[in-house]
N, C-alpha and C positions, 0 to 999 in steps of 0.2 A: 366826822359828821357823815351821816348817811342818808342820803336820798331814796325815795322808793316810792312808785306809782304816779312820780310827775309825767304830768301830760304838755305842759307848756312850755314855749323855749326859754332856755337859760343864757344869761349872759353871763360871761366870766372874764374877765378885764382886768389886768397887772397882780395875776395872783399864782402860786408856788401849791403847783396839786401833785407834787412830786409823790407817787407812789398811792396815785389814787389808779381804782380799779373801774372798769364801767364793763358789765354783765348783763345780756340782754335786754341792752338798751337799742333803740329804734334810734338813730342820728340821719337819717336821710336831708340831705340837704344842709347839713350842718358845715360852717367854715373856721378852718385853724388857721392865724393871720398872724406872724411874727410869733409861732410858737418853739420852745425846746423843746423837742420832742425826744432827745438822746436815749437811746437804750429803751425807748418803748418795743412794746412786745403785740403784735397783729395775731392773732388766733382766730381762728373761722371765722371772718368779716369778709363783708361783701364789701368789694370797694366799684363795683363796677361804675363807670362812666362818671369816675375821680378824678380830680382832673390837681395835676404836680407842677406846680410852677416857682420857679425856684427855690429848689427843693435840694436840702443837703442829704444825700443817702450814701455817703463814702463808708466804706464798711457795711450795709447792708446786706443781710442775707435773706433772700428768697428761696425756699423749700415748698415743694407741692404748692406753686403757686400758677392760675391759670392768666397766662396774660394774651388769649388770644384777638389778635382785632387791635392789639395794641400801637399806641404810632407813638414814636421814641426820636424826638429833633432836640437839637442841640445837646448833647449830653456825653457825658466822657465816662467812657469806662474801662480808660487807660489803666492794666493791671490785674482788669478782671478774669473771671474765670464763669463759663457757660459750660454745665456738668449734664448729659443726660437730659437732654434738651431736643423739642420737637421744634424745627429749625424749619420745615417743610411747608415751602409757599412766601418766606421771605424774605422781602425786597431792602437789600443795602446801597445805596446812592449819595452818591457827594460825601463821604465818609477817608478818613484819614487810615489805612488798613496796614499801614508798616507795622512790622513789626508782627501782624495778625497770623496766627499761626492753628489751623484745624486739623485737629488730630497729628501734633506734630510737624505740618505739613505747611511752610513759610506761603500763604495765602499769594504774598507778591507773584513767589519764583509759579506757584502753579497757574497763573495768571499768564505771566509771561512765555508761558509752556506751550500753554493753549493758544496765543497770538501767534506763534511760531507756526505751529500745525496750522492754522487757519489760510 
C-alpha cells in the first residue's frame, strides 16, 4: 500500500509494517509506544530533542551521528566501543568506570596516578 501527500495523523495500532519505508515524510512530534523496531535503519533524520525511554539499542551502531548537548542517565554500555569521537567538554559522574580503558590506558590506574601526585 502506498501512501502519499497525507497531511493528517495516522494511527497505527497492533499492526506488522515490517519492511515499510517512509521518505520525506514530516513525523515531528510523532510517538513509537511498545514498538519492534529491530534492524531499522536512521538515514538523514533529525531526531533532535527525541527523547529514549526505555529503549533497547544493544548492538546499535552510530556513524556521522551529532549528539552534541546530549545527557545520557541510566544506561549501560558495558562492551562498547567510542571510535574517533569528540569527547571535549564532557562530564562523567556517578558512573561505574572499571574496567574503562582510553586509548589503551586502564582509566582506574590513570586515576589513581593522578591522586598519588596530588
Amino acid at each position: 500500500m502506498e501512501l502519499t501527500g497525507l497531511s493528517e495523523p495516522i494511527v497505527v495500532t497492533d499492526s506488522d509494517l515490517k519492511g515499510s519505508s517512509f521518505n520525506g515524510a514530516a513525523m515531528r512530534d510523532v510517538r513509537f509506544e511498545d514498538a519492534g523496531m529491530q534492524a531499522a535503519r536512521f538515514d538523514h533524520v533529525d531526531l533532535a530533542d527525541s527523547i529514549f525511554s526505555h529503549a533497547r539499542l544493544a548492538r546499535a551502531r552510530f556513524a556521522n551521528v551529532d549528539l552534541a548537548g546530549v545527557h545520557v542517565e541510566n544506561v549501560t554500555l558495558a562492551g562498547g566501543t567510542i571510535q574517533n569521537a569528540d569527547l571535549s567538554g564532557v562530564s562523567i559522574t556517578h558512573c561505574d568506570l572499571s574496567d574503562l580503558r582510553i586509548d589503551g590506558y586502564l582509566v582506574s590506574d590513570l586515576i589513581a596516578a593522578y591522586r598519588k601526585s596530588v
